[in-house]
FIVODO-399709 format. One line per 3 residues: number of its first residue (from 0); for each residue x, y, z of C-alpha. Coordinates in nm, 3 decimals. Example, Ala and Ser with C-alpha at 12.3 -4.5 7.8 and 13.67 -1.06 7.14 Angstrom:
0 = 1.230/-0.450/0.780; 1.367/-0.106/0.714
//
This chain:
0 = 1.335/3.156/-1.959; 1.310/3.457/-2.164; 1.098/3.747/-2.025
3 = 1.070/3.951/-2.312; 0.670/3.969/-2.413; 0.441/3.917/-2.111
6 = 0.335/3.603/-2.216; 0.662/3.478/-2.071; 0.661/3.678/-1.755
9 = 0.325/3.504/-1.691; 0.442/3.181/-1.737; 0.735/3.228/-1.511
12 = 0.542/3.366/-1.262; 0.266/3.136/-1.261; 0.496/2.801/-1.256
15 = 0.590/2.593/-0.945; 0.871/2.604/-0.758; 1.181/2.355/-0.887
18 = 1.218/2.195/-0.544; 0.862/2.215/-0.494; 0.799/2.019/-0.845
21 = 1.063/1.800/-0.739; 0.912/1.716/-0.446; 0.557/1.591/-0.629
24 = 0.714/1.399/-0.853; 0.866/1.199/-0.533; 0.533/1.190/-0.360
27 = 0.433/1.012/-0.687; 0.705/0.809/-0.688; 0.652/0.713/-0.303
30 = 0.275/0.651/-0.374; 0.356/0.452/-0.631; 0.559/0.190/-0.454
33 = 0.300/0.189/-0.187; 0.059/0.096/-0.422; 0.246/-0.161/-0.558
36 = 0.291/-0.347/-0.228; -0.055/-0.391/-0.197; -0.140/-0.450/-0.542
39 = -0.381/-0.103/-0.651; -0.380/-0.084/-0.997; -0.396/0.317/-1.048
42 = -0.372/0.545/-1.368; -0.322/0.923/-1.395; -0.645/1.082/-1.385
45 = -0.784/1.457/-1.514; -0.467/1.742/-1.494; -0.213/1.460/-1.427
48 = -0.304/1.233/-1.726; -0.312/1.546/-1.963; 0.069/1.638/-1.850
51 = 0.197/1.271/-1.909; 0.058/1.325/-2.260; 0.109/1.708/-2.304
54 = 0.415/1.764/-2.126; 0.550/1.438/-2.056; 0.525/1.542/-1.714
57 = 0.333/1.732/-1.398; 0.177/2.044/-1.609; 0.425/2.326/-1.441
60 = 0.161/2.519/-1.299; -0.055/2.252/-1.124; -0.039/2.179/-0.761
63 = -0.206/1.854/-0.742; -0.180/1.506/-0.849; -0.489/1.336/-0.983
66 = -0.507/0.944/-0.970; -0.807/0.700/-0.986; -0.888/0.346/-0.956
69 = -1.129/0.121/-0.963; -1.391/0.078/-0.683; -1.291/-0.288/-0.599
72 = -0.945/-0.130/-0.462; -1.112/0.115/-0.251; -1.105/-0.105/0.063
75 = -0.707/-0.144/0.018; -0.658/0.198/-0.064; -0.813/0.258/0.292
78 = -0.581/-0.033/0.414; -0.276/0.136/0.230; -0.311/0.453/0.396
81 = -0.146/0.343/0.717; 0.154/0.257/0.494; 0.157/0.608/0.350
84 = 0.141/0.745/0.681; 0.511/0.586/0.720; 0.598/0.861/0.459
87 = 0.425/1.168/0.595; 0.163/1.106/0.332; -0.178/1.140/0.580
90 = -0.535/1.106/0.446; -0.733/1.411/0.539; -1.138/1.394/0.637
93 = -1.359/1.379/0.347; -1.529/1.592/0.213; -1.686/1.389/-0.074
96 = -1.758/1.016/-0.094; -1.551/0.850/-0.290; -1.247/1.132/-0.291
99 = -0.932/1.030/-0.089; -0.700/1.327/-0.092; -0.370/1.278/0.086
102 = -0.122/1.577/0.166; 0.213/1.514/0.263; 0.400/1.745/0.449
105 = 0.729/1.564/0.524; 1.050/1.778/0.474; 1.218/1.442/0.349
108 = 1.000/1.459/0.036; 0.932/1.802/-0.010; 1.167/2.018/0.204
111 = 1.039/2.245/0.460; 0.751/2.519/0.386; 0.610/2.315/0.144
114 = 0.245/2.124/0.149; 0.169/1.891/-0.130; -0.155/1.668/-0.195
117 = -0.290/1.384/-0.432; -0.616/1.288/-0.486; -0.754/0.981/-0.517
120 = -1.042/0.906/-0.711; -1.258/0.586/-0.692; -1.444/0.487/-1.039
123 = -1.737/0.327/-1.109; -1.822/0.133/-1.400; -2.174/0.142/-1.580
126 = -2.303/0.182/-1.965; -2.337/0.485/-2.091; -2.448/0.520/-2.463
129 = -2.442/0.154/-2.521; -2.064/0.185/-2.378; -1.900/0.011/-2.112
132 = -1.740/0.350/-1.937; -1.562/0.434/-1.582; -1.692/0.700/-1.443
135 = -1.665/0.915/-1.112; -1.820/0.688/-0.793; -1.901/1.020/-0.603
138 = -2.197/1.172/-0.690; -2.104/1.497/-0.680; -1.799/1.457/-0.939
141 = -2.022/1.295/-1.153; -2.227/1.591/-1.163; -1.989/1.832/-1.218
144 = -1.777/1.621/-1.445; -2.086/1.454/-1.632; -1.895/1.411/-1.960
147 = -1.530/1.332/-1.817; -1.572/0.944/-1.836; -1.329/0.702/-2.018
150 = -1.463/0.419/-2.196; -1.328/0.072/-2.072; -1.164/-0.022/-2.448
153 = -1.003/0.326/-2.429; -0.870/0.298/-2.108; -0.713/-0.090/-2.118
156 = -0.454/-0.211/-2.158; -0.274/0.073/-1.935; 0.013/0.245/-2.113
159 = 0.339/0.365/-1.933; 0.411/0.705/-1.980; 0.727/0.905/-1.920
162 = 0.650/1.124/-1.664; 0.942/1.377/-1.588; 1.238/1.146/-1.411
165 = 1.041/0.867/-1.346; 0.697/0.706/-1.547; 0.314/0.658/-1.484
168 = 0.082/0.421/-1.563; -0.247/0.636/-1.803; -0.491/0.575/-2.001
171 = -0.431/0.376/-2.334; -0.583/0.545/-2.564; -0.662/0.904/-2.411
174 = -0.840/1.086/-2.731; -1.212/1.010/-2.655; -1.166/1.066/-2.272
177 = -0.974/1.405/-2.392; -1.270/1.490/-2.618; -1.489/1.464/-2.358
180 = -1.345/1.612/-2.109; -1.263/1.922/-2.298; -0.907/1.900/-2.225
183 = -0.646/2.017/-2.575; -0.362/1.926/-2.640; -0.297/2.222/-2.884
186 = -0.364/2.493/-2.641; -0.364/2.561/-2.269; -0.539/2.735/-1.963
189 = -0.409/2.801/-1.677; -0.524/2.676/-1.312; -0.436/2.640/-0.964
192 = -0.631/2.544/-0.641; -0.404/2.753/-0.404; -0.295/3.134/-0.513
195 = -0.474/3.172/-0.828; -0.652/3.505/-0.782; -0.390/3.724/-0.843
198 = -0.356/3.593/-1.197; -0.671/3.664/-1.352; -0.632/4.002/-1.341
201 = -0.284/3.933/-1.603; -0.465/3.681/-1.791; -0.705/3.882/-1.877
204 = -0.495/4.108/-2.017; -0.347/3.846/-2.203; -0.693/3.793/-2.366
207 = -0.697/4.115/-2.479; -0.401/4.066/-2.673; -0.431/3.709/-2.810
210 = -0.148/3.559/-2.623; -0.405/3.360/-2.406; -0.530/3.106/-2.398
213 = -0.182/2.982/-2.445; -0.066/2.827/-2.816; 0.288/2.943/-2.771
216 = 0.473/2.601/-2.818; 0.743/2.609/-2.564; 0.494/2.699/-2.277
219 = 0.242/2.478/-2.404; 0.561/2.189/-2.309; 0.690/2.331/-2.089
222 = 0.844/2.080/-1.800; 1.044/2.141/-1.500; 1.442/1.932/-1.585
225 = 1.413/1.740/-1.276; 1.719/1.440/-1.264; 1.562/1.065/-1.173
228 = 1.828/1.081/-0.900; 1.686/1.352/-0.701; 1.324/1.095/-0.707
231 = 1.453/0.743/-0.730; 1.567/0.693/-0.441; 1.585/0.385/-0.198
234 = 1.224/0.414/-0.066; 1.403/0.369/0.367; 1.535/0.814/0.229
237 = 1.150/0.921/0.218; 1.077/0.767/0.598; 0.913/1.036/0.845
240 = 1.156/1.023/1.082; 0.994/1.087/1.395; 0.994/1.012/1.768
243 = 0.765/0.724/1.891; 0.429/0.735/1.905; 0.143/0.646/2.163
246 = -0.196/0.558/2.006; -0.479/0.603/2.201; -0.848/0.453/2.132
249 = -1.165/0.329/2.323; -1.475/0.086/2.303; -1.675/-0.191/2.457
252 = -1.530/-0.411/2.227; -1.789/-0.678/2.313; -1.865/-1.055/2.082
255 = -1.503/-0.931/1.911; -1.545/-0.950/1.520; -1.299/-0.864/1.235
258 = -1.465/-0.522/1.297; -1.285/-0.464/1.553; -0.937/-0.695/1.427
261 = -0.916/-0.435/1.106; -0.943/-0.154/1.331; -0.700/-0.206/1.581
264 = -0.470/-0.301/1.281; -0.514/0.056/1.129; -0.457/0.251/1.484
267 = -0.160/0.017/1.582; 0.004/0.124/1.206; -0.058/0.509/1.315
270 = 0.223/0.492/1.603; 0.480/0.261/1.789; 0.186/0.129/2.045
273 = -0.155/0.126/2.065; -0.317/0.172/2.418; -0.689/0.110/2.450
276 = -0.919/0.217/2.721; -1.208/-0.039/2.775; -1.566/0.034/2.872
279 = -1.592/-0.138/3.250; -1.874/-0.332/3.298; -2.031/-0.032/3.551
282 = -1.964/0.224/3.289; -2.156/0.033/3.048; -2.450/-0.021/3.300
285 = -2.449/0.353/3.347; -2.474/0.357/2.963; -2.766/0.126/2.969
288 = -2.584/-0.129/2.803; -2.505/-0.449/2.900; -2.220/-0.643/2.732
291 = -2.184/-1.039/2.667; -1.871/-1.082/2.822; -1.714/-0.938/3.137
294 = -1.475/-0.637/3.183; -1.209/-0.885/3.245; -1.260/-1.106/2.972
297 = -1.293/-0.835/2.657; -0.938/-0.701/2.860; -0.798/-1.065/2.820
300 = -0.929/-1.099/2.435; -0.768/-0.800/2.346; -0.429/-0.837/2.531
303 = -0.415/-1.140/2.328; -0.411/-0.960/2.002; -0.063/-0.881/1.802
306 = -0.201/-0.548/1.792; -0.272/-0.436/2.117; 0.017/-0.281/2.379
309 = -0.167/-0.226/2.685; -0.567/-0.254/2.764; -0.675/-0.021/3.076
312 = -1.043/0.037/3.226; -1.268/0.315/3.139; -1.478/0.412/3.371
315 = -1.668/0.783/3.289; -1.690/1.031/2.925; -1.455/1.272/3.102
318 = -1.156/1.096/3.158; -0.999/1.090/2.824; -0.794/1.446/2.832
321 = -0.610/1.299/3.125; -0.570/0.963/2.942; -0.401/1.099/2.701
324 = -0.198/1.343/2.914; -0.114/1.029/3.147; 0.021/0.791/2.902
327 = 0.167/1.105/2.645; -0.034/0.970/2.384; 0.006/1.167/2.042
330 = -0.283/0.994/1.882; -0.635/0.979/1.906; -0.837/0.714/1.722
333 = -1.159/0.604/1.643; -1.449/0.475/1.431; -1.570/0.720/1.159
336 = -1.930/0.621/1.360; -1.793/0.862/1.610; -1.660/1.141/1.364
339 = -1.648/1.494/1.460; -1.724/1.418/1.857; -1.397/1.446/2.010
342 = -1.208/1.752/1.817; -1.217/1.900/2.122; -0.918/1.659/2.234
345 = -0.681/1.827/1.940; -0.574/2.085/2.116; -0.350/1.836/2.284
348 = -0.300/1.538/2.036; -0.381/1.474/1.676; -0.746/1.331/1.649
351 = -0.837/1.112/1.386; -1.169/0.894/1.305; -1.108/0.590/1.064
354 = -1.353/0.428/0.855; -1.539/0.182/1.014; -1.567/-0.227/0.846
357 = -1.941/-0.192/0.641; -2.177/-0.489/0.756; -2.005/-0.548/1.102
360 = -2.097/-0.446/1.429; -2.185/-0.579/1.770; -2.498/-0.466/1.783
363 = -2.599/-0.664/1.453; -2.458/-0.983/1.612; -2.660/-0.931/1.961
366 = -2.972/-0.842/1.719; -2.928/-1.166/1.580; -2.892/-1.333/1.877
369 = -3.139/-1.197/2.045; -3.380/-1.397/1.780; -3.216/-1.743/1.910
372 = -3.422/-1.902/2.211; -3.287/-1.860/2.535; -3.158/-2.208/2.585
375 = -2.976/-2.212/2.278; -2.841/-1.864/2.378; -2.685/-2.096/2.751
378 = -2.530/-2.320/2.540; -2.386/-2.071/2.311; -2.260/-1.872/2.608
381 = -2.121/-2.185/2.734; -1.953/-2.254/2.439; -1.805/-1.863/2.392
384 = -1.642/-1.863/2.743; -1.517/-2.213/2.721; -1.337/-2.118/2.369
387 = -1.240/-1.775/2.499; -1.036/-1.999/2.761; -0.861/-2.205/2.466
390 = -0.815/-1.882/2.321; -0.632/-1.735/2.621; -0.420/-2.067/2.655
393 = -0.313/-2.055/2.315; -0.199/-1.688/2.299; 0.016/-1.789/2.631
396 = 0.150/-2.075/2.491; 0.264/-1.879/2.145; 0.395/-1.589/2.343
399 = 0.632/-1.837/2.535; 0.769/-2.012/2.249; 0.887/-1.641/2.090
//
């Protein structure tokens, strides 16, 4: 690139890194077959939908991806994060409803040194102006980013769009969501969420000499030459490679629900073996509580799970730092209910706190129950521990037949 006028030493200043470019494009391409597998329709979204259209690519200087999709995939999208995971691609905690944002770190997509992230958006559809219109589900988007809606006609049927080496599903017909979002396909600003400070004082000197914002074609299409064989890859290249992993979680785990199922499915995807510490029944008397079934019972119901490696007893708050010291676990997991209340624990493993299944809990089904007279409760109980024994007799049975 020529760096004759300072317009052009800008622009070559202010651009990403080849190998760094490279590696969103693969992060993309990564996300995409994830997405696939558990059927998320996604579009580009905001900066990443005006590049497919503008530059037929990422816009050089941005260092994000945007994405959105509707608010009936948000519950897989939660799902398909464990999947990402198997690429180095981790959620982070949220910081607005609504907003997944995923960085990815792995040196087999991006090289070393580099950090990369894609966010997620979750839309909501309602009428605005007598239109049918998806719009940001978190509030505080929505607020900022009152206008930047796309109406429903607009955005169906999807349209492929050739994004650098590979493509990317967009918005059909992108003019009225442009128009209202302010975005222009005839000139250009410049942004960045990491670094950015220390071009303002150059752009506005590029003000004062008409040279911003930019109109100068080959910047305005400007794309990174990035071959599809350095992206397309066979997905098994972009694996973290890593050594095995110990998950560590705990609970009562009492009247076991699909609560509990859909959570020990998420931790077990986080490592090579999940390890769960159970509430004994005198730790949960000096809780106050009182659970339904026995300490050795919720161990057998949860030994009897695909997802579960080993169940051991908990017996006091304190004894998790030498839990995880003792079995060299590298994870610890648990309910979002529970968010920010062991970060103390990080200074020896990674912590994280996973949403929780809305509309479940155990303390909804002994609420319930608790409205059921007490013979009927006998019988039920009756009934629970005699199928917890079929249960128990049918996990043996499968596991000696494998």
């Amino acid at each position: 690139m020529s760096t004759e006028n300072p317009l052009d030493s800008f622009i070559e200043d202010v651009i990403l890194p080849k190998r760094m470019m490279r590696g969103y494009y693969r992060l993309l391409y990564i996300f995409q077959h994830v997405m696939n597998q558990y059927d998320i329709e996604f579009f580009a979204h905001s900066g990443t939908m005006l590049g497919a259209v503008r530059h037929k690519g990422i816009i050089p200087w941005d260092d994000d991806l945007d994405v959105m999709i509707e608010e009936s995939f948000e519950d897989l999208l939660i799902e398909a994060s464990t999947e990402l995971e198997r690429y180095g691609i981790m959620l982070k905690e949220m910081e607005h409803d609504h907003l997944y944002q995923f960085k990815c770190s792995n040196p087999n997509v991006v090289g070393n040194g580099y950090y990369l992230q894609i966010d997620v958006f979750i839309g909501k559809r309602e009428v605005i102006g007598g239109d049918l219109v998806l719009h940001y589900k978190s509030p505080k988007f929505k607020q900022w980013f009152s206008k930047r809606f796309i109406r429903i006609e607009d955005l169906y049927p999807l349209k492929t769009y050739e994004f650098g080496p590979i493509t990317v599903k967009g918005v059909g017909n992108p003019t009225n969501y442009f128009n209202n979002s302010g975005f222009d396909l005839d000139t250009a600003i410049v942004a960045r969420h990491q670094g950015f400070d220390k071009f303002l004082p150059v752009i506005e000197a590029l003000k004062q000499q008409g040279l911003y914002p930019i109109t100068n074609h080959y910047s305005l299409h400007y794309r990174h030459k990035i071959a599809q064989r350095y992206v397309a890859q066979p997905i098994e290249n972009y694996l973290l490679q890593r050594e095995s992993r110990t998950v560590i979680t705990y609970g009562t785990f009492d009247l076991f629900h699909v609560g509990h199922v859909r959570l020990l499915k998420r931790l077990r995807a986080l490592g090579d073996r999940l390890i769960v510490g159970v509430s004994s029944d005198e730790f949960n008397l000096s809780k106050g509580k009182k659970s339904f079934y026995s300490f050795a019972e919720r161990k057998e119901i949860l030994e009897a799970t695909d997802y579960v490696d080993s169940v051991f007893a908990e017996n006091d708050w304190e004894q998790k730092r030498g839990d995880i010291i003792r079995y060299k676990a590298s994870i610890f997991g648990m309910g979002d209910d529970w968010s920010g209340e062991f970060d103390s624990l990080k200074d020896i493993c990674d912590v994280v706190y996973l949403p929780r299944t809305e509309e479940v809990s155990t303390t909804d089904i002994k609420n319930a129950l608790a409205k059921i007279s007490e013979q009927d409760v006998e019988q039920l109980e009756s009934s629970l521990h005699a199928a917890l024994e079929v249960v128990s007799s049918l996990a043996n049975s499968v596991k000696g037949h494998r």
